[in-house]
FIROLUM-568490 format. One line per field, with one value per residue: residue in three letters; x, y, z of N, C-alpha, C in turn; residue number from 1. Coordinates in Angstrom, 1 decimal, m for minus. Layout:
REM residues N
residuo = ALA / ...
nxx = X / ...
nyy = Y / ...
nzz = Z / ...
caxx = X / ...
cayy = Y / ...
cazz = Z / ...
cxx = X / ...
cyy = Y / ...
czz = Z / ...
num = NUM / ...
***
This chain:
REM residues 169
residuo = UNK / UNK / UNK / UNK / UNK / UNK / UNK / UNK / UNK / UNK / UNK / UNK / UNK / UNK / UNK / UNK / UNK / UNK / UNK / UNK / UNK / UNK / UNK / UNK / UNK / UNK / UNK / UNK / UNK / UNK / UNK / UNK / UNK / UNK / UNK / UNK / UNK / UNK / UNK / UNK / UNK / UNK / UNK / UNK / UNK / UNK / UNK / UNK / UNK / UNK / UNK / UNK / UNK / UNK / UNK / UNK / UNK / UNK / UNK / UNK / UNK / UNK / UNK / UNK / UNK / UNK / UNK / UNK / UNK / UNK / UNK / UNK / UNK / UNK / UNK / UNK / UNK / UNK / UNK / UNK / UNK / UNK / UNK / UNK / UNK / UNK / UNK / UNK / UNK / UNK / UNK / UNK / UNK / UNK / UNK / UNK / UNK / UNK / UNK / UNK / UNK / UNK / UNK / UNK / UNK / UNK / UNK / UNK / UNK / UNK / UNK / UNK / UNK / UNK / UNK / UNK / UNK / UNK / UNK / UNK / UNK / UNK / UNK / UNK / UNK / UNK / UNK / UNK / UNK / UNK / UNK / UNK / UNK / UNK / UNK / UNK / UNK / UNK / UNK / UNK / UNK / UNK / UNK / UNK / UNK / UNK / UNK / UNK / UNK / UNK / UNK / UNK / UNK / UNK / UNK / UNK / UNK / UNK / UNK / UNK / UNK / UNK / UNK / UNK / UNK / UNK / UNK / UNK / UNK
nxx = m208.9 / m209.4 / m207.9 / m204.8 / m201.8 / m198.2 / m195.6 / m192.6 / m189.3 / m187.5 / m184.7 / m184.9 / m184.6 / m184.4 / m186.1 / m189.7 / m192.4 / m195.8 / m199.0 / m202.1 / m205.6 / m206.3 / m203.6 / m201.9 / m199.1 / m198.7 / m197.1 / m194.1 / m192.8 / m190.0 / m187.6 / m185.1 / m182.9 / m181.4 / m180.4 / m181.6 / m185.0 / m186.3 / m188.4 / m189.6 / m192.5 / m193.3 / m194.2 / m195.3 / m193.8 / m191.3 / m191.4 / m190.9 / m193.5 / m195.0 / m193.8 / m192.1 / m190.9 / m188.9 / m188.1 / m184.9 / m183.8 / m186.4 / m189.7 / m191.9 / m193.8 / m192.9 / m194.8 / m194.4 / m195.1 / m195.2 / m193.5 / m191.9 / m193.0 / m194.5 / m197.1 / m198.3 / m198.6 / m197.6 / m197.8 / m197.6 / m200.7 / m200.5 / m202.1 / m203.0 / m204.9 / m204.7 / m204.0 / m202.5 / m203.0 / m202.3 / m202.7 / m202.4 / m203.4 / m202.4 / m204.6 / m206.7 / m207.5 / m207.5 / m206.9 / m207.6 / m205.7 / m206.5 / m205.7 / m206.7 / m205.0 / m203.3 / m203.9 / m203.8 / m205.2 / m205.8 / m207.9 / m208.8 / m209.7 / m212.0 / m212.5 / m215.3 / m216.0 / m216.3 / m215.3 / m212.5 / m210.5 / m209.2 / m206.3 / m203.9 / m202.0 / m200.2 / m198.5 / m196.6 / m195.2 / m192.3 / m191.8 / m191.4 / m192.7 / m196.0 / m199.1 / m201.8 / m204.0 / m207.2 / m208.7 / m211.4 / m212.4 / m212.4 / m210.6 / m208.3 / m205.5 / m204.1 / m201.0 / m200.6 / m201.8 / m200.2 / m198.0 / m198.4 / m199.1 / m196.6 / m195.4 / m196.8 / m195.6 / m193.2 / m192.7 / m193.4 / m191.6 / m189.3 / m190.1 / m190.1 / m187.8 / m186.1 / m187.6 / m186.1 / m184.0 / m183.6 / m183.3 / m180.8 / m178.0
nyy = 87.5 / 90.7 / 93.2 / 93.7 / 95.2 / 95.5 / 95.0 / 94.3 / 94.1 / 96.4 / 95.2 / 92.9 / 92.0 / 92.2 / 93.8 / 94.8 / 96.7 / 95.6 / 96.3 / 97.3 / 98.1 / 100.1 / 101.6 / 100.8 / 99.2 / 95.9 / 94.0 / 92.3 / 91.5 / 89.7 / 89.4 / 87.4 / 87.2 / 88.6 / 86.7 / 84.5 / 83.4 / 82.9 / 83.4 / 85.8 / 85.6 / 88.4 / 89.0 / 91.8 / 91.8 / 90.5 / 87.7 / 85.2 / 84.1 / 83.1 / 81.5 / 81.2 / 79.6 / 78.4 / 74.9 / 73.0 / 72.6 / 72.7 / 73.6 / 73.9 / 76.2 / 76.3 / 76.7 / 77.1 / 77.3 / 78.5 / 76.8 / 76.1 / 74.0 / 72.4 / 74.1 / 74.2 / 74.1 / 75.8 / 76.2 / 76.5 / 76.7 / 75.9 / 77.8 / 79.5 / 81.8 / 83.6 / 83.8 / 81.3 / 79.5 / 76.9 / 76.3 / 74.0 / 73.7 / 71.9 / 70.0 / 72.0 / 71.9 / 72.5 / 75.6 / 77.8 / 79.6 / 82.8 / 84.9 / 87.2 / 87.6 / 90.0 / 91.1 / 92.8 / 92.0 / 89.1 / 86.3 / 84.4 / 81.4 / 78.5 / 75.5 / 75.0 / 77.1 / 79.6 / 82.6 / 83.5 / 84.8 / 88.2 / 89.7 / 92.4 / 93.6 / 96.9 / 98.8 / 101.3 / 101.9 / 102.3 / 101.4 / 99.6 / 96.2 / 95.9 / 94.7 / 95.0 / 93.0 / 91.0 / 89.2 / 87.4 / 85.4 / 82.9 / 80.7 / 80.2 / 81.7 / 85.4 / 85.5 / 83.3 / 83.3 / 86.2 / 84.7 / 83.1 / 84.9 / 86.1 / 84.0 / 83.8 / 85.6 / 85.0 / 82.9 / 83.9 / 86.3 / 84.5 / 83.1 / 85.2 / 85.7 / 83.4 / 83.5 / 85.9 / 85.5 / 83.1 / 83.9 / 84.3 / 83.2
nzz = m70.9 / m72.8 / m74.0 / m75.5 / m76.2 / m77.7 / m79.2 / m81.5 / m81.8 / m83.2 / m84.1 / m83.6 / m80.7 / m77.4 / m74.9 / m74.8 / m73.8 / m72.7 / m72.8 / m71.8 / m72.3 / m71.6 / m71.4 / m69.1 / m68.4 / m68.2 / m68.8 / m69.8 / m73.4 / m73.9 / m76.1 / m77.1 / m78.7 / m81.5 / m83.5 / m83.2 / m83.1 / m80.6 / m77.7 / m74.6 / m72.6 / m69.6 / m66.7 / m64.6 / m62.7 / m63.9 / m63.8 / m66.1 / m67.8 / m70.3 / m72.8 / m76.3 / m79.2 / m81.6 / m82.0 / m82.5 / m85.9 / m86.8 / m88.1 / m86.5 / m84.0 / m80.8 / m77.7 / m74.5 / m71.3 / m67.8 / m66.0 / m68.0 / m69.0 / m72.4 / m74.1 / m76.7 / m80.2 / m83.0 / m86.4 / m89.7 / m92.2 / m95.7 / m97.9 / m101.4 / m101.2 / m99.2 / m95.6 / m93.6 / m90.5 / m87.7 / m84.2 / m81.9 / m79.0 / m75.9 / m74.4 / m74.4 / m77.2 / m81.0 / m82.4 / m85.5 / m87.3 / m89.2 / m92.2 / m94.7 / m97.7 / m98.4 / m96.1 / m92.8 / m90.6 / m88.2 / m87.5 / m84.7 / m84.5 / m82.5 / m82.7 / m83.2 / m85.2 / m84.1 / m83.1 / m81.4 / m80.5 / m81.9 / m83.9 / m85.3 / m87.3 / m86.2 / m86.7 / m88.8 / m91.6 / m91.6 / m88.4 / m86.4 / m86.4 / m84.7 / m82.2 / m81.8 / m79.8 / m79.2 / m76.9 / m76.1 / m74.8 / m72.6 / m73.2 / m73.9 / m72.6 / m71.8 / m72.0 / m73.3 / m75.7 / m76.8 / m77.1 / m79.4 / m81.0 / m81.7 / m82.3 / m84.9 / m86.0 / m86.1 / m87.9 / m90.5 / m90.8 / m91.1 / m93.4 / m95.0 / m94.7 / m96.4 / m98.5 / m99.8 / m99.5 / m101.4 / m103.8 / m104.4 / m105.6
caxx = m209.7 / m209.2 / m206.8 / m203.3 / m201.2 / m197.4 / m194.6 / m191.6 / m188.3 / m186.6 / m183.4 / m185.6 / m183.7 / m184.6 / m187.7 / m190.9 / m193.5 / m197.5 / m199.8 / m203.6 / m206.2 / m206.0 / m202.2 / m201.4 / m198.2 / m199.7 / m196.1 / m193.3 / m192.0 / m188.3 / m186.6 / m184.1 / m181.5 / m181.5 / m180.0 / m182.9 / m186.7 / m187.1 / m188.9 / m190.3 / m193.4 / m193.1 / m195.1 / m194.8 / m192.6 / m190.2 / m191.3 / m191.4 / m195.1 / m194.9 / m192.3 / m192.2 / m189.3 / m188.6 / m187.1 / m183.8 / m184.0 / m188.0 / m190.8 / m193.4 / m193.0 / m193.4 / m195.3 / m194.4 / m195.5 / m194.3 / m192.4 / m191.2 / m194.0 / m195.4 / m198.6 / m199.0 / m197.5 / m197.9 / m198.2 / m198.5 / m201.0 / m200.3 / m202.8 / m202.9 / m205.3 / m204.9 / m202.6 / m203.6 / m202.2 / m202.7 / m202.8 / m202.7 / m203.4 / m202.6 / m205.7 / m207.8 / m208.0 / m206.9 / m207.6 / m207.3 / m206.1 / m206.6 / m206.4 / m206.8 / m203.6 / m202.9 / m204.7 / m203.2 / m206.1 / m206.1 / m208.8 / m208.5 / m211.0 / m212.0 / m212.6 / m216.8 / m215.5 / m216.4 / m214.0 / m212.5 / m209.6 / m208.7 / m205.6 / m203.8 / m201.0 / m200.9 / m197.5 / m196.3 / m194.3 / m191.0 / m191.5 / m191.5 / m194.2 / m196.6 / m200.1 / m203.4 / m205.0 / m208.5 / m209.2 / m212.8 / m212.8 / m211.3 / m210.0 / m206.6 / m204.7 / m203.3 / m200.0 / m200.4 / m202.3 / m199.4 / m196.8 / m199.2 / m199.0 / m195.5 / m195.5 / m197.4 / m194.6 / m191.6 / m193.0 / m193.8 / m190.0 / m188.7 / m190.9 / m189.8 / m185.8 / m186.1 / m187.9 / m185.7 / m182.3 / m184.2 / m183.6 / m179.4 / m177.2
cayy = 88.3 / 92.1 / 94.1 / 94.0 / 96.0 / 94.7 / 95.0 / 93.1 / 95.6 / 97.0 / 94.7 / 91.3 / 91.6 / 93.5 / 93.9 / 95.4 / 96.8 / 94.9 / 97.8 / 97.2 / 99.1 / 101.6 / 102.5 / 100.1 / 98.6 / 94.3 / 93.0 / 92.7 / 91.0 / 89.7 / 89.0 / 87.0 / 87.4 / 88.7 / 85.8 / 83.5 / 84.2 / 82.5 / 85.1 / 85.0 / 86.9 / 88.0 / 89.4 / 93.1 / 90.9 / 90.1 / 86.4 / 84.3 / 83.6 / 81.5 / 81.2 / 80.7 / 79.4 / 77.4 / 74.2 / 72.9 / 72.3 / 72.6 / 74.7 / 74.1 / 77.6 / 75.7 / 77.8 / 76.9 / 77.6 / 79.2 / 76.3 / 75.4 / 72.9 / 73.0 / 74.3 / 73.9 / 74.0 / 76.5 / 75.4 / 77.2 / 76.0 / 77.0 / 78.3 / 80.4 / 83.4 / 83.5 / 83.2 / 80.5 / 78.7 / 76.1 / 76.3 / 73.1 / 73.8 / 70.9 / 69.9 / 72.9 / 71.8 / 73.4 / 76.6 / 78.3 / 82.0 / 82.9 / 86.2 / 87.6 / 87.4 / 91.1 / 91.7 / 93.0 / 91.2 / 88.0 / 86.0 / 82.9 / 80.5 / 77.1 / 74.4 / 75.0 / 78.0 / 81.1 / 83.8 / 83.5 / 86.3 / 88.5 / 90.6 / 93.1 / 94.9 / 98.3 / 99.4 / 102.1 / 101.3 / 102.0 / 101.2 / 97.8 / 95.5 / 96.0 / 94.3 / 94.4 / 91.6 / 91.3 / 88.2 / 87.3 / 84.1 / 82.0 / 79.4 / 80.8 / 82.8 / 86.2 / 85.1 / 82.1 / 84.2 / 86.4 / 84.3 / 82.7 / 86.0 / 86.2 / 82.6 / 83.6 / 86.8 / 84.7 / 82.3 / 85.3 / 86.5 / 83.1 / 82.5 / 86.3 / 85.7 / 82.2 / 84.2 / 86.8 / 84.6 / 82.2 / 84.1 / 84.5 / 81.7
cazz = m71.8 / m72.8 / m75.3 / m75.1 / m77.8 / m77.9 / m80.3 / m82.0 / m81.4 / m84.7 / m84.5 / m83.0 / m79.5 / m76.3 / m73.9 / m75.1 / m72.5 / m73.3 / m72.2 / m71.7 / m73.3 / m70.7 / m71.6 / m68.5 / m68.6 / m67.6 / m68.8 / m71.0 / m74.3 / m74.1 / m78.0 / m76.7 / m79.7 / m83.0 / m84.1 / m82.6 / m82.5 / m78.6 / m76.5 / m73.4 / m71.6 / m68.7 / m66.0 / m64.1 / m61.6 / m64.3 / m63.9 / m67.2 / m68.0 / m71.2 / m73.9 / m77.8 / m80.1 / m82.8 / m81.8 / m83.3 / m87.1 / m87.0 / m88.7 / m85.9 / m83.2 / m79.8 / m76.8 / m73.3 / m69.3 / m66.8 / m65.4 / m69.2 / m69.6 / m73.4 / m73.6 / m77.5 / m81.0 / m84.0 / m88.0 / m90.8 / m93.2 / m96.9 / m98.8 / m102.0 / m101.0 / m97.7 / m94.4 / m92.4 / m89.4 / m86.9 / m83.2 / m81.2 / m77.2 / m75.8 / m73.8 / m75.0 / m78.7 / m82.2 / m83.0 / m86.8 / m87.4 / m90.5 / m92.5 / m96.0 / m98.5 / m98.0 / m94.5 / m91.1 / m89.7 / m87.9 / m86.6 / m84.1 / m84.4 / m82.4 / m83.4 / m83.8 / m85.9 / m82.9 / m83.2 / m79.9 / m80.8 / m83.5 / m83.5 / m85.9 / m87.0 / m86.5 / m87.0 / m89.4 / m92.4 / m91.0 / m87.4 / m85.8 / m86.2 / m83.1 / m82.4 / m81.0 / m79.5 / m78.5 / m76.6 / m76.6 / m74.5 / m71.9 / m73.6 / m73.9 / m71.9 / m72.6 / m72.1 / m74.5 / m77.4 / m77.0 / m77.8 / m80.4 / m82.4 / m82.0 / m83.7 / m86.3 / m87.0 / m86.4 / m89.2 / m91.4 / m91.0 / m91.8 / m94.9 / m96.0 / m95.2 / m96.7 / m99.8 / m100.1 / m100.0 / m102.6 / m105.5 / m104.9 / m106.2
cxx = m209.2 / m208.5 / m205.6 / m202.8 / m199.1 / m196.5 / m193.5 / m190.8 / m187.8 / m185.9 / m183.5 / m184.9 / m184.5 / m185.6 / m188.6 / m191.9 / m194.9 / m198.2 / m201.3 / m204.3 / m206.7 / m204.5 / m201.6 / m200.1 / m198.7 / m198.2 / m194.8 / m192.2 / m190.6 / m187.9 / m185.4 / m182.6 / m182.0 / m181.2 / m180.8 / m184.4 / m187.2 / m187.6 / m189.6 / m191.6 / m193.4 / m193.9 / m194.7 / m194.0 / m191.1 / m190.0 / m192.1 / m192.9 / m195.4 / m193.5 / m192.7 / m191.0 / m189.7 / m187.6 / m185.8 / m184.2 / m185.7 / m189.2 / m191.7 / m192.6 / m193.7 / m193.9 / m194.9 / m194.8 / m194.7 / m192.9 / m191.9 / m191.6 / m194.5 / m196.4 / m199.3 / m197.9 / m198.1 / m197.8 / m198.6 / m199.2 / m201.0 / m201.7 / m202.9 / m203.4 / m205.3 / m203.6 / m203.1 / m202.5 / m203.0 / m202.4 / m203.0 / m202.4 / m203.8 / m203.6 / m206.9 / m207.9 / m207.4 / m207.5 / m206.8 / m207.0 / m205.5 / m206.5 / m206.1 / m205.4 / m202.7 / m203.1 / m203.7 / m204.0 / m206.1 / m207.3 / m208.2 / m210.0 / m211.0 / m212.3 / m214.5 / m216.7 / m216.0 / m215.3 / m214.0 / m211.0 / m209.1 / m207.5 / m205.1 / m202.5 / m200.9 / m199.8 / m197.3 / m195.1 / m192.8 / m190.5 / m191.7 / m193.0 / m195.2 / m198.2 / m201.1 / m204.1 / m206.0 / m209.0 / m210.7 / m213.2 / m211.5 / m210.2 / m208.7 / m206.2 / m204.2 / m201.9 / m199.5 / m200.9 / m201.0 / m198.1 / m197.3 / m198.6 / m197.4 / m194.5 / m195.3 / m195.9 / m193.2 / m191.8 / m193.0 / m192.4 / m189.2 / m189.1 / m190.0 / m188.2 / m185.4 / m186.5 / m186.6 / m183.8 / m182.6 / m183.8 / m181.7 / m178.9 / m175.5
cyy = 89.7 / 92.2 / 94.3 / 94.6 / 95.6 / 94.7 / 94.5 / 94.9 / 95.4 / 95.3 / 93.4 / 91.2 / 92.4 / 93.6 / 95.3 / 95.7 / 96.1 / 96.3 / 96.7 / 98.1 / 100.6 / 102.1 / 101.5 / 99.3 / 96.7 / 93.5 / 93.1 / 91.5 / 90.9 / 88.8 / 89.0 / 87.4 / 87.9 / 88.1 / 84.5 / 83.8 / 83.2 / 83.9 / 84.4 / 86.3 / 86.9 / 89.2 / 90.9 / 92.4 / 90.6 / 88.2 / 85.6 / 83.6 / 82.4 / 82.2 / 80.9 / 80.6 / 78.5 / 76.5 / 73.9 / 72.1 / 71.9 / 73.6 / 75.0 / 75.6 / 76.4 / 76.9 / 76.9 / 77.6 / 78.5 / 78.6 / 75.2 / 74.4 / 73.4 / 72.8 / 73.8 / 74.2 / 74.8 / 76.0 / 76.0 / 76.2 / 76.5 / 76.7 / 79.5 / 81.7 / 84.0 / 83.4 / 82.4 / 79.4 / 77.8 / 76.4 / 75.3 / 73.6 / 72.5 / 70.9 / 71.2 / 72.9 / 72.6 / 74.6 / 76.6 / 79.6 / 81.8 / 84.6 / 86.3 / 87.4 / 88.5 / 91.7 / 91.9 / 92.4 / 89.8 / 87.7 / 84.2 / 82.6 / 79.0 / 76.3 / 73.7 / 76.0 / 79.0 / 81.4 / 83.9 / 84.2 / 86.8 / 89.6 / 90.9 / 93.4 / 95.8 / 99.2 / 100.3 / 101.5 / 101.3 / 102.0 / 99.7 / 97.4 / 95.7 / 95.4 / 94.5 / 93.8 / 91.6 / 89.4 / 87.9 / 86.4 / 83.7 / 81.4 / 78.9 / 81.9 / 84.0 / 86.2 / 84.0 / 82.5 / 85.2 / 85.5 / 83.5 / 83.7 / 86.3 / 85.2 / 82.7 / 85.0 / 86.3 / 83.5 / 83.1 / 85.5 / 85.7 / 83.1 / 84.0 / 86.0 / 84.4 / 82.3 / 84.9 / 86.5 / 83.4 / 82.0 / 83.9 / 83.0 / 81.6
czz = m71.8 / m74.0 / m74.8 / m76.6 / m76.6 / m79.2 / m80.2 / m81.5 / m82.8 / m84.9 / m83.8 / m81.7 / m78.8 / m75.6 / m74.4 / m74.1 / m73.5 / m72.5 / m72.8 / m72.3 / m72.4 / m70.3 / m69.8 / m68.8 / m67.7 / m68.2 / m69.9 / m72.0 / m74.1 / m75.1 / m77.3 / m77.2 / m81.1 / m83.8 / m83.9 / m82.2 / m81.5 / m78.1 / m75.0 / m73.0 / m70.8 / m67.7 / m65.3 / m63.0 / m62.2 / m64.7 / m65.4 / m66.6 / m69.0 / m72.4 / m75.4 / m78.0 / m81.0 / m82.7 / m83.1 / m84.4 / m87.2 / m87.5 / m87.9 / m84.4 / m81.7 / m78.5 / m75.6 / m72.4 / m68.8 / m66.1 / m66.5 / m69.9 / m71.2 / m73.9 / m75.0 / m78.9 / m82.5 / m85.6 / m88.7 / m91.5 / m94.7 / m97.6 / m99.8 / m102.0 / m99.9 / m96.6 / m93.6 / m91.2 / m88.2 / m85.2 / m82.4 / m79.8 / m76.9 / m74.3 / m74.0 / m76.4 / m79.9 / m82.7 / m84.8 / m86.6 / m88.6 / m90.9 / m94.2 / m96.5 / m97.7 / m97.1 / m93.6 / m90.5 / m89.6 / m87.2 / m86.6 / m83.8 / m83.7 / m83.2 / m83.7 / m84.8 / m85.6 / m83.2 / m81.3 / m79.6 / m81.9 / m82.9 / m85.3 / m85.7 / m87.3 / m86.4 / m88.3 / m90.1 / m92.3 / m90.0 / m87.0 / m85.5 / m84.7 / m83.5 / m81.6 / m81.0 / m78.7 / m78.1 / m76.0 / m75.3 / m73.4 / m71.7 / m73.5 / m73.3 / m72.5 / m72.7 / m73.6 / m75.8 / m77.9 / m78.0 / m79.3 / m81.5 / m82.6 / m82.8 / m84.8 / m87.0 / m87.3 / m87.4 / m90.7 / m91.4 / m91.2 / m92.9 / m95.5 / m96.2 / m96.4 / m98.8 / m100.8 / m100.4 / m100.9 / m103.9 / m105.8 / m104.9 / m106.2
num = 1 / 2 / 3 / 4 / 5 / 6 / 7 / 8 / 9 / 10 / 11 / 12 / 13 / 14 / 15 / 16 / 17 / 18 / 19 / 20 / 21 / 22 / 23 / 24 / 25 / 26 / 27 / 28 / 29 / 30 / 31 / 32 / 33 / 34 / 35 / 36 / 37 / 38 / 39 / 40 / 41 / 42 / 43 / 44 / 45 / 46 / 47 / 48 / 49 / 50 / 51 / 52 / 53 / 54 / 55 / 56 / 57 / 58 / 59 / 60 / 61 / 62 / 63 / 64 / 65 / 66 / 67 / 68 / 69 / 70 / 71 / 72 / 73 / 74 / 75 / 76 / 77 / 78 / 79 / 80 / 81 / 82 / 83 / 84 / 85 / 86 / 87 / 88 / 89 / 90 / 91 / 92 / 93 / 94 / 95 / 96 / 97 / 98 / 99 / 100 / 101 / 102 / 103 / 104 / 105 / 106 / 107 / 108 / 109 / 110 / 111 / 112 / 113 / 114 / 115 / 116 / 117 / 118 / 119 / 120 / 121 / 122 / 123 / 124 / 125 / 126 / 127 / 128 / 129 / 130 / 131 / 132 / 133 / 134 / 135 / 136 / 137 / 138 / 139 / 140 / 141 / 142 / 143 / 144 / 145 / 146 / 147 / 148 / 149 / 150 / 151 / 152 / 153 / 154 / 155 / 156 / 157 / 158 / 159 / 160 / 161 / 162 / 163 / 164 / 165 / 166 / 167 / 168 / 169
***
């Protein structure tokens, strides 16, 4: 539970500090490659906490453990006014995060439809994505919501590259 704030790096590579909502440093983003959106989180020790990636030739972002176990599996769902995605934690159930077309705002929902975290991005238009997450609840870990939201951006920067090389021929 709490507020973590957290950012992508410019050029998708490199270790990012997580800071608490008291300017604490509680851990740090590692963007493996700029040529691969794996990351890892990892604790003020340096010790991998949980993981995200995008297995080989697949759309779904997978989240793993500490000891590489996977914890759950990310899914966009398309919809026309909206951003919406899926969340399966395996043994803790499916969440939803959803947000407006045009929003920086996400909200994660269970599966009675409690808001059980919402986060944001609150980056500046020519600095690197960064977020604030407000975990609400239990349910999920701040490790595992983490990599969650980093799901939901390395889906978002797939759909945009995937856009944006669409139109050449």
């Amino acid at each position: 539970m709490g507020t973590l704030y957290f950012s992508d790096n410019f050029f998708s590579s490199g270790r990012t500090d997580i800071y608490n909502s008291e300017k604490e440093r509680v851990g740090e983003l590692d963007l493996k490659s700029a040529f691969s959106s794996s990351m890892d989180i990892l604790n003020n020790e340096g010790r991998v906490m949980a993981s995200g990636k995008f297995p080989f030739l697949g759309n779904r972002w997978i989240v793993s453990g500490k000891e590489g176990e996977e914890m759950g599996e990310l899914k966009q769902k398309w919809s026309f006014f909206s951003k919406r995605f899926q969340y399966h934690s395996f043994g803790k159930g499916t969440f939803s995060i959803e947000s407006e077309a045009f929003s920086k705002d996400y909200t994660v929902l269970d599966e009675k439809g409690a808001v059980i975290c919402s986060f944001e991005r609150v980056s500046g238009f020519f600095s690197s994505p960064a977020y604030k997450l407000e975990n609400y609840s239990n349910e999920l870990g701040n490790q595992e919501l983490v990599a969650v939201v980093m799901g939901v951006n390395a889906i978002q920067k797939r759909n945009n590259a995937a856009a944006s090389s669409g139109g050449a021929t």
